[in-house]
C-alpha positions as CSV (number, residue, x, y, z in Angstrom):
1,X,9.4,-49.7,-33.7
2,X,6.7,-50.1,-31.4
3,X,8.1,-51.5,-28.6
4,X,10.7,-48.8,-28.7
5,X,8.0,-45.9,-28.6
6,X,6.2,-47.8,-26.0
7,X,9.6,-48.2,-24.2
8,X,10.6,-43.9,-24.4
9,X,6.7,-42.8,-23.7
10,X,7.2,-45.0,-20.8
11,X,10.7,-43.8,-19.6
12,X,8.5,-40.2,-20.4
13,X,6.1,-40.8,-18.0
14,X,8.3,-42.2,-15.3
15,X,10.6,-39.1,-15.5
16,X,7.1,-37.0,-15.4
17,X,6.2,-38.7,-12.4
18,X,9.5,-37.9,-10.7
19,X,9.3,-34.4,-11.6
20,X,6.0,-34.3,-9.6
21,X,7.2,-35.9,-6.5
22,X,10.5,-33.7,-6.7
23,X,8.2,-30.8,-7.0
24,X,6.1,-31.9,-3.9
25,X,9.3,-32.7,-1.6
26,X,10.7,-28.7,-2.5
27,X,6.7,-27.4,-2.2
28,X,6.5,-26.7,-6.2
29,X,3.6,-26.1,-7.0
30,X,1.9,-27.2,-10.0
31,X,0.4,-24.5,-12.8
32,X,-3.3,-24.8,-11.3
33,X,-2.0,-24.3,-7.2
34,X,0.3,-21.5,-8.2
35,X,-0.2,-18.4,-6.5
36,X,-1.9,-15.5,-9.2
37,X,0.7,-12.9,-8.8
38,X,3.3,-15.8,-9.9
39,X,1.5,-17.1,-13.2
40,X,3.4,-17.0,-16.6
41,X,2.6,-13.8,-18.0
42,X,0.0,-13.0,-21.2
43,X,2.7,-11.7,-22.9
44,X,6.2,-13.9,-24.0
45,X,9.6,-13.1,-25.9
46,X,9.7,-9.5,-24.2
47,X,12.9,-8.9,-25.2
48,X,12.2,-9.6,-28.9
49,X,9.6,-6.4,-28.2
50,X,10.3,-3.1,-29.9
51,X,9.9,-0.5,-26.7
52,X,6.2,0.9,-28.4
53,X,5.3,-2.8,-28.4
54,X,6.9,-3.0,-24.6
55,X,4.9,0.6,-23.1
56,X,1.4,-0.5,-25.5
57,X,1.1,-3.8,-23.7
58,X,2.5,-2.5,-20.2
59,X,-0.4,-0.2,-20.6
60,X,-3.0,-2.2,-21.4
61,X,-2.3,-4.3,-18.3
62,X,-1.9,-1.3,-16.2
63,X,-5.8,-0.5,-17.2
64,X,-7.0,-3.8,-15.9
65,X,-5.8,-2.4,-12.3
66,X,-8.8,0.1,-11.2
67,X,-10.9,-2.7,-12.0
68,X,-9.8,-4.9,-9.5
69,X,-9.5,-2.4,-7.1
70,X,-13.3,-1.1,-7.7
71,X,-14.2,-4.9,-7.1
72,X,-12.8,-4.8,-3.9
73,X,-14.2,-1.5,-2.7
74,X,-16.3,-3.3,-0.2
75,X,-14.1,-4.6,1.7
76,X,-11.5,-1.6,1.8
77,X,-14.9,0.1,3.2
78,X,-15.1,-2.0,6.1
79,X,-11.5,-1.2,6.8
80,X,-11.6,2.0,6.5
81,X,-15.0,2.3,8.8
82,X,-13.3,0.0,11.7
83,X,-10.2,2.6,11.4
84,X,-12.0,5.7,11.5
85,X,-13.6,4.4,15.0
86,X,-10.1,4.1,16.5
87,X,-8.4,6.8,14.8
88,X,-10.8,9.1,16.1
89,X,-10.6,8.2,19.6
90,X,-6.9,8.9,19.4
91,X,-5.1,5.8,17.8
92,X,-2.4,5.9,14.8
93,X,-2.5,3.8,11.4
94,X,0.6,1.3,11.1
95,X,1.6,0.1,7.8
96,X,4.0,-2.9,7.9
97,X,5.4,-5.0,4.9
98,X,8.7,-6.1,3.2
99,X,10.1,-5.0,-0.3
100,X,7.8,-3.2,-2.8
101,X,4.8,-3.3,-0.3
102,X,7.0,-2.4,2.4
103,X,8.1,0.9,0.5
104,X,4.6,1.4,-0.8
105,X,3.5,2.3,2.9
106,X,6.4,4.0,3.8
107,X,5.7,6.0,0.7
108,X,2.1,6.6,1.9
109,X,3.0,7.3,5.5
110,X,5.6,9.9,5.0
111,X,3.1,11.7,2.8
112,X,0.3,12.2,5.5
113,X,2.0,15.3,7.7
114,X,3.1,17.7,4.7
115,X,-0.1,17.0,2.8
116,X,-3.1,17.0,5.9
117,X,-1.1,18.8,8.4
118,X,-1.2,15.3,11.0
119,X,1.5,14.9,13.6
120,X,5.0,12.6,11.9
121,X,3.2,10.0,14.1
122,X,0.0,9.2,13.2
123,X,0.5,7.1,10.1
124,X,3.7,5.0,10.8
125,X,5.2,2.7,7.7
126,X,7.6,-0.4,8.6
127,X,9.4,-2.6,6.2
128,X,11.4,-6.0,6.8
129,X,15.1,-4.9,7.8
130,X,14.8,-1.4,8.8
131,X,14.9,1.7,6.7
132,X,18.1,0.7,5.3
133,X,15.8,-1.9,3.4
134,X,14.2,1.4,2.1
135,X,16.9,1.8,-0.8
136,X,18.8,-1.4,-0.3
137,X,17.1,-5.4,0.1
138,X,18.1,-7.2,3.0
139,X,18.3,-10.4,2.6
140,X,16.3,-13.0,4.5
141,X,14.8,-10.1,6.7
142,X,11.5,-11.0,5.3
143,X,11.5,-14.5,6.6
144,X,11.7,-13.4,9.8
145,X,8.1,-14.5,12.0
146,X,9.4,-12.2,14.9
147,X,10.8,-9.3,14.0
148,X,7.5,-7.7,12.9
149,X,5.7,-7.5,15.9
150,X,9.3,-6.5,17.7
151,X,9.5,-3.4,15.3
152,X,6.1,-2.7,16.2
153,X,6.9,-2.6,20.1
154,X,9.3,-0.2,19.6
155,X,6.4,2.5,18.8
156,X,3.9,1.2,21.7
157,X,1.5,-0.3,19.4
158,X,-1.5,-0.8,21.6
159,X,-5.0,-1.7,20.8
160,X,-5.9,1.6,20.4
161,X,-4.3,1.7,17.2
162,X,-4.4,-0.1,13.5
163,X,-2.0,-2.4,11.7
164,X,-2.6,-3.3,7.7
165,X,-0.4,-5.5,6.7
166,X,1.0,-5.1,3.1
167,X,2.0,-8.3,1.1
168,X,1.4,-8.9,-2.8
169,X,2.2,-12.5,-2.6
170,X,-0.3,-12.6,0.9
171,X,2.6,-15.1,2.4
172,X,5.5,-13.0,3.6
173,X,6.5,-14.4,7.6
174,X,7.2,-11.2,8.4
175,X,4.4,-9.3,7.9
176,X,2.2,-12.7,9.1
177,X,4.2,-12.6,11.9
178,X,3.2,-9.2,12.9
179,X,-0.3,-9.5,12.8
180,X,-1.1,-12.5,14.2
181,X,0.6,-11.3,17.4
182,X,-0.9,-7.8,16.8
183,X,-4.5,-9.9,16.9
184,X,-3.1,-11.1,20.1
185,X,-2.8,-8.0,21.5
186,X,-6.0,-6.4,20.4
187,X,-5.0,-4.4,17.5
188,X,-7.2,-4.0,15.0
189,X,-5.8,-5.8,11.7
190,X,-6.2,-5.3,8.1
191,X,-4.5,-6.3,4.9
192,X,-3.8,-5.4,1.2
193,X,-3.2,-8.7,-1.1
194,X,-3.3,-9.5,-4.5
195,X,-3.9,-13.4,-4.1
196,X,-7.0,-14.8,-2.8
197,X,-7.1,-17.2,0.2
198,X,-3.5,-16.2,1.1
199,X,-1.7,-16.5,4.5
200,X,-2.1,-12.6,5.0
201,X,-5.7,-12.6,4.4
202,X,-6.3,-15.6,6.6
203,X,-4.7,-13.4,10.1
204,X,-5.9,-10.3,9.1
205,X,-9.2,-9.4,10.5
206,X,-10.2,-7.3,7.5
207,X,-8.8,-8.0,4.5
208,X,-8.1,-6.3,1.0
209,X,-8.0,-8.9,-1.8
210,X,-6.7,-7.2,-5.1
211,X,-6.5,-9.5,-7.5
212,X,-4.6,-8.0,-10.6
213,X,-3.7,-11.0,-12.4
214,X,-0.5,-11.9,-13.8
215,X,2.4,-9.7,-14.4
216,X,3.6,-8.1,-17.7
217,X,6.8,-9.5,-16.5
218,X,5.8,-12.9,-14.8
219,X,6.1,-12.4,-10.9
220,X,7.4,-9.2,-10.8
221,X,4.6,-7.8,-8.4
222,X,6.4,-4.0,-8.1
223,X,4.6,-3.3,-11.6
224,X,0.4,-4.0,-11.6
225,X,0.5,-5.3,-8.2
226,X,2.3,-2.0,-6.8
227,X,0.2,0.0,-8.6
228,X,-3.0,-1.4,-6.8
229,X,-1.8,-1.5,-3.5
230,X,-1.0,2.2,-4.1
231,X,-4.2,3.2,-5.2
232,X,-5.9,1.0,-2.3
233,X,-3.2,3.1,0.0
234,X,-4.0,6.2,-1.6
235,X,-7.4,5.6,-0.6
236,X,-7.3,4.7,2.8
237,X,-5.3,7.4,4.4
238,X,-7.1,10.2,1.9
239,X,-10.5,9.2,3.5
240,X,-9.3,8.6,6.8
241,X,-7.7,12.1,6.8
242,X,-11.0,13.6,5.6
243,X,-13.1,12.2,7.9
244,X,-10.9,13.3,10.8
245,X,-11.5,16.7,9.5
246,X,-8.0,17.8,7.4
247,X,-9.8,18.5,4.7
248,X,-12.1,21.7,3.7
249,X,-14.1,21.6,0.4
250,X,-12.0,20.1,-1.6
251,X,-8.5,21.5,-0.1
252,X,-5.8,20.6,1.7
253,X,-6.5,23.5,4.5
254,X,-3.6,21.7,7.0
255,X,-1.0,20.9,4.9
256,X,2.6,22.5,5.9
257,X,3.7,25.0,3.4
258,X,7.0,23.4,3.8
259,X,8.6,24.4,0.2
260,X,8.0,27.1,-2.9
261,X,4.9,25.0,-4.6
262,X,3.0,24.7,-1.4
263,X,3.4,28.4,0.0
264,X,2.1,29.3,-3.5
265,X,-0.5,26.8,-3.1
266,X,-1.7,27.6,0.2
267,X,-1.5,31.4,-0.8
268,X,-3.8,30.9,-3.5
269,X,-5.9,29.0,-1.7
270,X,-6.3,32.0,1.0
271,X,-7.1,34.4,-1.8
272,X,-9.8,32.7,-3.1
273,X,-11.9,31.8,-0.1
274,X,-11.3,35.5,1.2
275,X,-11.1,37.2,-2.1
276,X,-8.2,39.5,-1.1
277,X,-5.2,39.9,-2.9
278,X,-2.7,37.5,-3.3
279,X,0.0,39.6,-1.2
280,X,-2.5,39.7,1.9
281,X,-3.3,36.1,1.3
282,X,0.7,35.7,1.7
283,X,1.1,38.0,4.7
284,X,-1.7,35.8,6.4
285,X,-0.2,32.4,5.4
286,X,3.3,33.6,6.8
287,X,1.3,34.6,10.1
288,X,-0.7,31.9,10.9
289,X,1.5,29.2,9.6
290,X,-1.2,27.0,7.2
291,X,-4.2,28.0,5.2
292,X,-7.0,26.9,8.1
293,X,-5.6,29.0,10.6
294,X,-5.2,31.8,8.7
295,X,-8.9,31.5,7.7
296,X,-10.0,31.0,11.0
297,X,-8.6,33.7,12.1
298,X,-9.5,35.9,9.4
299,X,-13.5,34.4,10.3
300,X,-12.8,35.4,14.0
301,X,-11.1,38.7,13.6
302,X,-11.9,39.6,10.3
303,X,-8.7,40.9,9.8
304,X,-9.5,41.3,5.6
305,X,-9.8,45.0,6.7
306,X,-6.8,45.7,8.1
């Protein structure tokens, strides 16, 4: 009985062994070398979850988020300094990623005119395949070490201008790709990761390193991932848009009254800092086309008496 149970721990450890030479020939990686954002989750038998259970422990991940984001407020600092000096001599903020990160900064980008009143191209957002990849993955186009720096071409990036490049894992060619050859070319780089010592972080000559920790469902980096690399956006075009002057106070005194909500919003806002009625605060809006002008002109003409 023995030598049998010597004989299958034996046979055990061989086929162990081969396991862990297979693993090295594919570039497996074992538990302690693999990548944060693609460790087993805390949480197991999801589907054996009642949907409280599934939103209660979704949530108490999500809450470990700001956390890691606050811990990397340094470093988003630094960015954010380094893009103000270009940005205010004149360059534009590119975004470029693949998937979820690539959306993220589309997301982020497209945001910028209607809600500070900047020109459609100032902030730029690029994602692996084109913006057919913004509702439907492309397969592969991720891979590609090229195409990133050729998308960015087509705009005339120059080293006036700033490139982050957006990348959960922190190992996506494409966005690599991009900014090494945007270094190259004298672009000022940056990055948003949620690994540390990754690929991304390595080219990029400031980078963002938010690490959230495993996923609720295990490497499905759209959920606590996304959400930091959102909030990390949401703070880098907010301050750089403030500092170039789009905001007054607290408000939004450029932003394009482009639908219902935002004509009522930029009216109020009008009647407030004038204290006129709401009608006049209309009539001005309509006039002068956003809430600064109108106010400017208001300051300049004084035009609350006619």
């Amino acid at each position: 009985m023995t030598v049998g149970k010597k004989k299958i721990t034996a046979k055990k450890g061989a086929k162990q062994q081969s396991v862990h030479k297979s693993a090295k020939k594919t570039g497996l990686q074992s538990t302690k070398k693999v990548k944060t954002t693609e460790l087993n989750s805390k949480y197991n038998h999801l589907e054996k979850m009642t949907v409280k259970q599934l939103l209660t422990n979704m949530n108490k991940e999500d809450q470990t988020v700001p956390e890691a984001v606050a811990k990397a407020i340094p470093k988003i600092n630094r960015l954010v300094q380094a893009a103000y000096k270009k940005m205010k001599d004149g360059g534009r903020l590119f975004y470029i990623g693949a998937g979820t990160s690539g959306r993220l900064g589309i997301v982020d980008a497209s945001e910028c005119p209607p809600t500070f009143g900047v020109p459609f191209d100032l902030v730029i957002g690029l994602i692996a395949g084109g913006d057919r990849a913004i509702r439907r993955a492309v397969e592969f186009a991720e891979d590609d070490t090229k195409q990133g720096w050729k998308d960015l071409k087509e705009h005339k990036i120059s080293k006036k201008d700033v490139l982050i490049g957006i990348a959960a894992s922190g190992s996506t060619p494409y966005v690599v790709g991009a900014l090494t050859e945007a270094n190259k070319n004298g672009v000022l780089t940056g990055c948003i990761v949620c690994n540390k010592g990754s690929n991304v972080a390595a080219v990029a000559k400031y980078p963002i390193e938010v690490v959230v920790g495993p996923e609720f469902v295990t490497g499905s980096t759209r959920m606590k991932s996304g959400t930091a690399q959102k909030l990390v956006l949401n703070m880098i075009s907010t301050s750089l848009t403030i500092k170039l002057g789009r905001v007054k106070g607290n408000k939004m005194v450029d932003m394009n009254p482009s639908n219902n909500k935002l004509i009522h919003r930029g009216t109020r806002m009008i009647a407030d800092e004038l204290r006129v009625e709401e009608s006049k605060a209309l009539q001005l809006l309509k006039k002068y086309g956003n809430v600064r002008k109108a106010l400017d002109a208001v300051k300049s003409l004084d035009l609350t008496k006619n």
